[in-house]
N, C-alpha and C positions, 0 to 999 in steps of 0.2 A: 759898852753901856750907852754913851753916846748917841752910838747909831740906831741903837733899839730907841732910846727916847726920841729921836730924830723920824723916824718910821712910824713910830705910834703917833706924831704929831701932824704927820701928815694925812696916815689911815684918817685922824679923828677932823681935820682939815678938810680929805675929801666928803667924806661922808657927812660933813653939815653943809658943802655946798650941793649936793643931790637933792633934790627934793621931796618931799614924803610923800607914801602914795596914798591920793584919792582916796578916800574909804564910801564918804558916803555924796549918794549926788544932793544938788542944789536946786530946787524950783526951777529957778531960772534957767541951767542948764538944760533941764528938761521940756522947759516950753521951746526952748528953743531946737531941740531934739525932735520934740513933735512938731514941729513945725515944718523943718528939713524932710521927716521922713514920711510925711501927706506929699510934701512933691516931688519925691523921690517915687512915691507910689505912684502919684499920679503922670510922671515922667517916662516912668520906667527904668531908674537908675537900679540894676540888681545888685550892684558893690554896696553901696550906700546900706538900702535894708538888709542884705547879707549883716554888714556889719552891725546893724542896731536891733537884731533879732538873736535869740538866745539857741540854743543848740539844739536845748526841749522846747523849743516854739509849738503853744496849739492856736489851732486857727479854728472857729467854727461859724456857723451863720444857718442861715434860717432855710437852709436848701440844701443844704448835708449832714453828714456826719463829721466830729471831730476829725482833724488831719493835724499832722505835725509837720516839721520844716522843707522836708524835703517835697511834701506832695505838693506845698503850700509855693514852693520857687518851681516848681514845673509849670504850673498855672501861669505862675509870673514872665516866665521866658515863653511862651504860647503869647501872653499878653505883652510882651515886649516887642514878639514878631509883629504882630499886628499894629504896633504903634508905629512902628519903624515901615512899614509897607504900607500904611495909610489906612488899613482894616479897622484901625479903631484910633478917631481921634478924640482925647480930652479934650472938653472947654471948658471944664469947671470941678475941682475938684476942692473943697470948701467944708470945714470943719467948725462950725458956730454951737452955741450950749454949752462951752466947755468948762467942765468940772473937774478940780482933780485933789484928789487926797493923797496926801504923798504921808510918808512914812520914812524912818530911818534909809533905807535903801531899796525899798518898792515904791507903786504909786498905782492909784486905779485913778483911771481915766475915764468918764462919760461924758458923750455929745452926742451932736445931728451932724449927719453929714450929707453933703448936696453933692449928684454926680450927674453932669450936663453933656453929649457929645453927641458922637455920631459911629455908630458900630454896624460895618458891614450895609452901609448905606442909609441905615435906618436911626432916626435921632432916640437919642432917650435921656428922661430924667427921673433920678431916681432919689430919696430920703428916703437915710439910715440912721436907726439909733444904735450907735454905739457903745463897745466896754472892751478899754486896754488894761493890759497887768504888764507893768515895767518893773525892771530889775536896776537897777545897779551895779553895773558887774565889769570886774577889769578895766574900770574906771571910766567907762560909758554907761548910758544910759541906753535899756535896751529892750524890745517888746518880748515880751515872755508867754502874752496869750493875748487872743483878740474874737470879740463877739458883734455880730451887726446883724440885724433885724431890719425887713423894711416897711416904712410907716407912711404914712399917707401927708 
């Protein structure tokens, strides 16, 4: 009897020093999330957004059709090639207007966003209004869909 209360003492020992899991995300967390993951985009980090995009990720914009995750990181390794081989350099990747209405464990996101570079020799500058849908999930904060439109 001893050793069973000796055991149960420690089971109840370990398990209040584990910590509880995350359930729901924080503001903060998430600004801080979107902030990483504009220059992770605009880098070309593909672990990074791997990680902070959902599994049903939709991606759309004003020059396709809806696409989800997979079609969406093809793009992204295409545009990675090119970063990395000098076809396309960022100088500006810049997310101002930002709004965001968070909820228990989602959040919608609206802004402007500024894209300044130089792609395939040729410079460009482009503003987009933006729309994220974040998740909360497995105890990150994470893009679950994304809309941009470009505006003058």
């Amino acid at each position: 009897m001893k050793k069973l209360v000796t055991f149960a003492l420690i089971c109840l020992f370990i398990s209040s020093c584990q910590s509880t899991k995350h359930t729901e995300g924080s503001l903060e967390e998430l600004k801080s999330t979107l902030s990483s993951f504009n220059e992770a985009f605009s880098s070309g980090d593909l672990e990074y957004l791997d990680k902070h995009t959902t599994n049903n990720y939709t991606h759309t914009n004003s020059s396709s059709k809806a696409f989800g995750k997979a079609s969406w990181f093809k793009y992204l390794r295409g545009r990675k090639s090119n970063i990395e081989n000098g076809t396309l350099i960022m100088e500006k990747y810049e997310m101002s207007e930002t709004d965001i209405q968070l909820y228990t464990n989602s959040a919608i996101i609206t802004g402007k966003v500024l894209t300044k570079g130089i792609n395939n020799q040729e410079p460009f500058e482009r503003s987009l209004r933006v729309t994220h849908y974040w998740v909360f999930e497995e105890g990150l904060w994470k893009r679950a869909g994304f809309h941009d439109t470009r505006i003058e």
